[in-house]
C-alpha positions as CSV (number, residue, x, y, z in Angstrom):
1,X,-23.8,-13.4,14.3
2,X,-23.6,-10.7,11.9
3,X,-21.2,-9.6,9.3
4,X,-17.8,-7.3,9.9
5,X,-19.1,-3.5,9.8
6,X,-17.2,-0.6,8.4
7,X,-19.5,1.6,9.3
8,X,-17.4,3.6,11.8
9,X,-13.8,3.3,10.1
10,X,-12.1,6.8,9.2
11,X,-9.7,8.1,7.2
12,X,-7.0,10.2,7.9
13,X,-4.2,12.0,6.2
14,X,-1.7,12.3,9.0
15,X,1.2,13.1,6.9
16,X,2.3,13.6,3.6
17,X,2.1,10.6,1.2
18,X,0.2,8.6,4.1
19,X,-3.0,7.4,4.8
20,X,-4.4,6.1,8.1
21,X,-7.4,3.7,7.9
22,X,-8.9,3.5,11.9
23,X,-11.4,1.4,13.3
24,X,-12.8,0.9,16.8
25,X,-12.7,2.5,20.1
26,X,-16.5,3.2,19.6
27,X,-18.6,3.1,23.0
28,X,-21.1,1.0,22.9
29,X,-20.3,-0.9,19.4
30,X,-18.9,-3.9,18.4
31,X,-18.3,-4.8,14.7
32,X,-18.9,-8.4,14.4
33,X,-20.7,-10.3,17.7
34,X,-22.4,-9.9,20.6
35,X,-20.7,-13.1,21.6
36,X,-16.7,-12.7,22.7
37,X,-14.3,-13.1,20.1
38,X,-11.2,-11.5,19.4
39,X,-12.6,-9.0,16.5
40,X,-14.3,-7.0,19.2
41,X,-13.0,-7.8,22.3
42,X,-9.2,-7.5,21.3
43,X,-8.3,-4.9,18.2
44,X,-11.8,-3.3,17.7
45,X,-12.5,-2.5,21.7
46,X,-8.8,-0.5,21.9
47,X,-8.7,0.7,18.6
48,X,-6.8,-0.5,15.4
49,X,-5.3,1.3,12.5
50,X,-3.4,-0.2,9.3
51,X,-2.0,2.4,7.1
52,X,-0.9,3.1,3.4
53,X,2.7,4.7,2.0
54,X,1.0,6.0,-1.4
55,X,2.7,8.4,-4.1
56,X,0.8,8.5,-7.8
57,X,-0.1,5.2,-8.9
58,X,1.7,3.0,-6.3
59,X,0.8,2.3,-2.9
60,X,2.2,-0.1,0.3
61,X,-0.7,-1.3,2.5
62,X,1.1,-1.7,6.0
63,X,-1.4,-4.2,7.6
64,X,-5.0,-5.6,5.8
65,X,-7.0,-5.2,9.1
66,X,-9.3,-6.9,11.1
67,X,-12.0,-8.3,8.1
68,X,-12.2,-8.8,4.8
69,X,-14.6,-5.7,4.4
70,X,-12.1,-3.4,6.1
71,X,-9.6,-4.2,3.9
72,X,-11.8,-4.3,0.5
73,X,-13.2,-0.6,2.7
74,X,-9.1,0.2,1.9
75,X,-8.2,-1.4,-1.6
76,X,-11.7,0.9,-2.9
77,X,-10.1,4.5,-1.3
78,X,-6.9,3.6,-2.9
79,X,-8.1,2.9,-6.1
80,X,-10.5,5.9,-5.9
81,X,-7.1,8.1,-5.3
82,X,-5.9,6.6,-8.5
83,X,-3.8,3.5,-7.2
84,X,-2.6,1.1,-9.3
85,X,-0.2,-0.9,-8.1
86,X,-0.5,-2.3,-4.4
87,X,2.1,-3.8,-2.6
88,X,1.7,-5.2,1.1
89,X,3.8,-5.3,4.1
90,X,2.3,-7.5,7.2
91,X,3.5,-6.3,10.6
92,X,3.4,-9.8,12.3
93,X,1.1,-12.5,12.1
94,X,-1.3,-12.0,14.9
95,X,-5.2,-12.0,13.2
96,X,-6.1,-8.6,13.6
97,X,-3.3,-8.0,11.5
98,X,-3.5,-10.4,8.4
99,X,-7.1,-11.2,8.5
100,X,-8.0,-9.1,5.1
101,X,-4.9,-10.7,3.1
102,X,-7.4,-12.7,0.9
103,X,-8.4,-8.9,-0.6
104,X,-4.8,-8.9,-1.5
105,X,-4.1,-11.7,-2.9
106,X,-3.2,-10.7,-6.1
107,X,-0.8,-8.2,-4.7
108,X,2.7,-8.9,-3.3
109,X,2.5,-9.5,0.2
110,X,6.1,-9.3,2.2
111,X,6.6,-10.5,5.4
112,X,9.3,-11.0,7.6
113,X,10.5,-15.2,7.5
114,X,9.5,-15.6,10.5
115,X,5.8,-14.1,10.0
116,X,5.5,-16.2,7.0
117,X,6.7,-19.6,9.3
118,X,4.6,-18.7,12.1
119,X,1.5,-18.2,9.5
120,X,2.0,-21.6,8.0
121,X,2.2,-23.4,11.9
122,X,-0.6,-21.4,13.3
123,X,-2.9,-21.9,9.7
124,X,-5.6,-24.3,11.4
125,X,-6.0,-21.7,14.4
126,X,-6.6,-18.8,12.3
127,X,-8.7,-20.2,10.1
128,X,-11.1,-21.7,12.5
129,X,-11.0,-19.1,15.2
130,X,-14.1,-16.6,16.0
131,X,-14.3,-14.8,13.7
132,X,-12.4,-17.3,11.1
133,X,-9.4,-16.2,8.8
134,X,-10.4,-18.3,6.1
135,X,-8.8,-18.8,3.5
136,X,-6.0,-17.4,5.0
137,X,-3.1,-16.1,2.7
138,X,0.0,-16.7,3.1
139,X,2.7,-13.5,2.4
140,X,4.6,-14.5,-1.2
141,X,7.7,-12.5,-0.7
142,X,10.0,-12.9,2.7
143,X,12.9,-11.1,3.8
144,X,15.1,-10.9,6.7
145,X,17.7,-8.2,8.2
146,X,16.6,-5.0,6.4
147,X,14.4,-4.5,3.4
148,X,14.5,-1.0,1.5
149,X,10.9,0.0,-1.3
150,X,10.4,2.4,-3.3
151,X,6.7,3.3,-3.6
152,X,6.9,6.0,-6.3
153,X,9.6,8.6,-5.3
154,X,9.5,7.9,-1.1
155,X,12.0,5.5,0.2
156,X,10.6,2.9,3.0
157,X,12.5,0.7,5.3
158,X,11.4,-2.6,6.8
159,X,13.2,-3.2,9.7
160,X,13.0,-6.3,12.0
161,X,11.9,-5.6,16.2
162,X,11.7,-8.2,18.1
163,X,9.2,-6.7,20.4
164,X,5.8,-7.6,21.3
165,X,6.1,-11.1,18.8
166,X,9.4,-12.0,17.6
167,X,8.4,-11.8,14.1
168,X,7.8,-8.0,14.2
169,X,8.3,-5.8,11.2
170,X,8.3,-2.0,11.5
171,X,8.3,0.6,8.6
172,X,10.8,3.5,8.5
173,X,10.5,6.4,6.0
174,X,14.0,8.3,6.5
175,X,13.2,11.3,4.6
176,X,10.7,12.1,7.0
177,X,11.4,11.0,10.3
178,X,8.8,8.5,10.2
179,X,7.7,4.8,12.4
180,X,4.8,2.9,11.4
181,X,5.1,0.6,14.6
182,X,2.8,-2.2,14.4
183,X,2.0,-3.6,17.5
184,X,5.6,-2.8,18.7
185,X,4.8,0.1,20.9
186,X,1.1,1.1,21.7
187,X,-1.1,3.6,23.4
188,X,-1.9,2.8,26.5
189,X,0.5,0.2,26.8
190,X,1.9,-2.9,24.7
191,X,0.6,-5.9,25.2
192,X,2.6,-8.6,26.3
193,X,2.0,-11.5,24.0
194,X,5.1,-13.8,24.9
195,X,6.2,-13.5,28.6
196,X,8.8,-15.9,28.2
197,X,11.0,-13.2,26.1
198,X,10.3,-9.5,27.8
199,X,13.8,-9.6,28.4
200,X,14.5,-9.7,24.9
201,X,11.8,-7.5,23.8
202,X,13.3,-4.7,26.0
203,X,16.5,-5.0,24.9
204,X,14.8,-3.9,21.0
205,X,13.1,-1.3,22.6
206,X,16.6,0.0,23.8
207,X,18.1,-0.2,20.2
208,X,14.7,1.5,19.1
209,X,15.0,4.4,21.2
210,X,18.2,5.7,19.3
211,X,16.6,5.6,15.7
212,X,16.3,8.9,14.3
213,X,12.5,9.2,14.1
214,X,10.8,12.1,14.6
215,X,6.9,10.7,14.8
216,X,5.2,7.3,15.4
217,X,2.2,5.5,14.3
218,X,1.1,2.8,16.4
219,X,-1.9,-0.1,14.9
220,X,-3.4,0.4,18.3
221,X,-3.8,3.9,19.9
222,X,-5.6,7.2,20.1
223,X,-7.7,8.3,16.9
224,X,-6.3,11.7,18.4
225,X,-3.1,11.7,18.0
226,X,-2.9,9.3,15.3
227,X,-4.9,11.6,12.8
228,X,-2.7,14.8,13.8
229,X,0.5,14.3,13.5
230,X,1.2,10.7,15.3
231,X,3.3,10.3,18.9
232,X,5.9,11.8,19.8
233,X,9.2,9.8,20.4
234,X,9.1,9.5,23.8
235,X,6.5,6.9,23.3
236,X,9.4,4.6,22.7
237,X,10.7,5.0,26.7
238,X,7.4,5.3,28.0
239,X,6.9,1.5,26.5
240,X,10.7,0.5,27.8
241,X,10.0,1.9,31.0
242,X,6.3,-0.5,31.3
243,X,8.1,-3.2,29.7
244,X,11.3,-3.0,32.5
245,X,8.7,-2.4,35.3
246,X,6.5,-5.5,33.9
247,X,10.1,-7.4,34.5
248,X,10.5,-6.3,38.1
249,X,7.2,-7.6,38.9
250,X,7.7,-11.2,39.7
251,X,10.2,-10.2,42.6
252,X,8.0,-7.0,43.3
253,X,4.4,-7.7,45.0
254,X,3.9,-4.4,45.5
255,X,4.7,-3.2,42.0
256,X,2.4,-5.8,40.4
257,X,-0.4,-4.7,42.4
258,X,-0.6,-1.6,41.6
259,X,-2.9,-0.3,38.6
260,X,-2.3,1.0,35.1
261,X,-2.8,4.7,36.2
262,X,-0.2,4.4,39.2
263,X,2.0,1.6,37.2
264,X,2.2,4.3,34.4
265,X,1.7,7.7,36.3
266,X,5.2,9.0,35.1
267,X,4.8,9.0,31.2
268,X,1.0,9.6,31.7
269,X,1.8,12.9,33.5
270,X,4.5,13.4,30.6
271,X,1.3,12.7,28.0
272,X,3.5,10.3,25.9
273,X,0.6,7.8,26.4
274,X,-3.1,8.7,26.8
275,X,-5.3,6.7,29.8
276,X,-7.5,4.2,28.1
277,X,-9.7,3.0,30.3
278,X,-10.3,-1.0,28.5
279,X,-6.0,-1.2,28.9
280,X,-6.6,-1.8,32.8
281,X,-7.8,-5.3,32.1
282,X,-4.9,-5.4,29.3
283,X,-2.4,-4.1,32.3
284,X,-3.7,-6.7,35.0
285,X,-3.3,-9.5,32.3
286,X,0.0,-8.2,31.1
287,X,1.0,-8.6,34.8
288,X,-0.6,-12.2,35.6
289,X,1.4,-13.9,32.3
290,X,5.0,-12.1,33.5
291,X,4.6,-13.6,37.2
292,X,3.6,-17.1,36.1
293,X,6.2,-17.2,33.8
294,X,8.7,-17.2,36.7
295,X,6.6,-19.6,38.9
């Protein structure tokens, strides 16, 4: 067993007044074990990203990654850019998500109500998983609805999507069009963590694919794209139109055979998502959970 690395995270600058702090996607690497946990073998194998919102002093940490040294790795860049005062928004309350809180924890850390009731049930998991969250700690500011921030002098919006995990929180910046997404929408394709509510998740992706957003950053996607300039909108349908086909698949045997490449050929050919090869087994698992749902 050895300790989380940072040796390959990078920084990017996407977009004014935003930093992106990447990880993973390496071949040949893992970051913590050679045994499986979920470190390597979920976020770190296809690739995770938590971001900042920073203007002078002030900064919003949108996620505290996947290890306490990742997210000390982020707190150190901040303050190096002259940061002061950190605030933190957590996405949802899955572990490659909220496992570098304890850096934190003399910041504010928001999260939706439902992330922080979630947190407090699942405690004993996280905290004695592989690798362990531990202490974990817990978000000291909730909200529900809509949440508006300042950080400086640029306006961000938490909005709730229930997609992906019903506690979902996504980050909006109206003045420029942007959508820090979470796990909400993801490059190859989401992953579907509760089965039992696709229906519902679809039904947000819907509702999402009127917002006036002009570029998205995903926690999990392409290095790529994510350094220059984020995804395009159109990721949004090309994530309602898996999610719809994953729905059809119980009724479908044809459909759920197929693999990623020919489940997803139309909005590959389009290049809204990039072909990653490790979302295959993500697809083929994606599928399994929808069709025993229904059994």
């Amino acid at each position: 067993m050895m300790a989380p690395s940072t040796s390959t995270l990078r920084v990017f600058h996407p977009a004014a007044n935003v930093f992106a702090f990447y990880d993973g996607r390496v071949p040949g690497r893992r970051a913590y074990s050679t045994e499986p946990n979920w470190l390597d073998d979920g976020a770190y194998a296809l690739g995770i990203c938590s971001y900042a919102i920073v203007d002078g002093e002030q900064a919003l940490i949108y996620d505290t990654h996947i290890s306490l040294a990742h997210a000390r790795a982020i707190r150190t860049y901040l303050e190096s850019l002259g940061v002061r005062e950190m605030r933190v928004v957590l996405s949802h309350w899955h572990d490659d998500h909220v496992a570098g809180n304890e850096v934190f924890s003399d910041c504010e850390i928001i999260a939706h109500w439902l992330t922080a009731e979630i947190l407090t049930e699942r405690q004993v998991i996280l905290e004695t998983g592989n690798p362990p969250i531990f202490p974990l700690i817990h978000p000291n500011r909730t909200w529900e609805g809509e949440l508006d921030l300042d950080i400086g002098g640029v306006r961000v919006q938490l909005r709730h999507a229930d997609i992906h995990s019903r506690d979902g929180t996504v980050l909006v910046l109206p003045a420029q069009r942007l959508l820090f997404a979470g796990d909400c929408l993801e490059d190859t394709i989401t992953y579907v963590a509760e089965p039992d509510r696709l229906e519902i998740h679809a039904e947000a992706l819907r509702a999402m694919s009127k917002w006036k957003i002009s570029s998205i950053y995903p926690n999990h996607g392409s290095p790529d794209r994510i350094e220059h300039s984020g995804y395009p909108v159109a990721l949004v349908d090309a994530t309602m139109s898996y999610v719809e086909k994953l729905c059809r698949c119980p009724c479908d045997a044809e459909l759920a055979a197929l693999d990623l490449h020919a489940f997803a050929a139309e909005s590959l050919a389009a290049g809204a998502i990039t072909y990653f090869p490790p979302y295959e087994a993500v697809h083929r698992r994606n599928v399994e959970a929808v069709c025993s749902e229904v059994r």
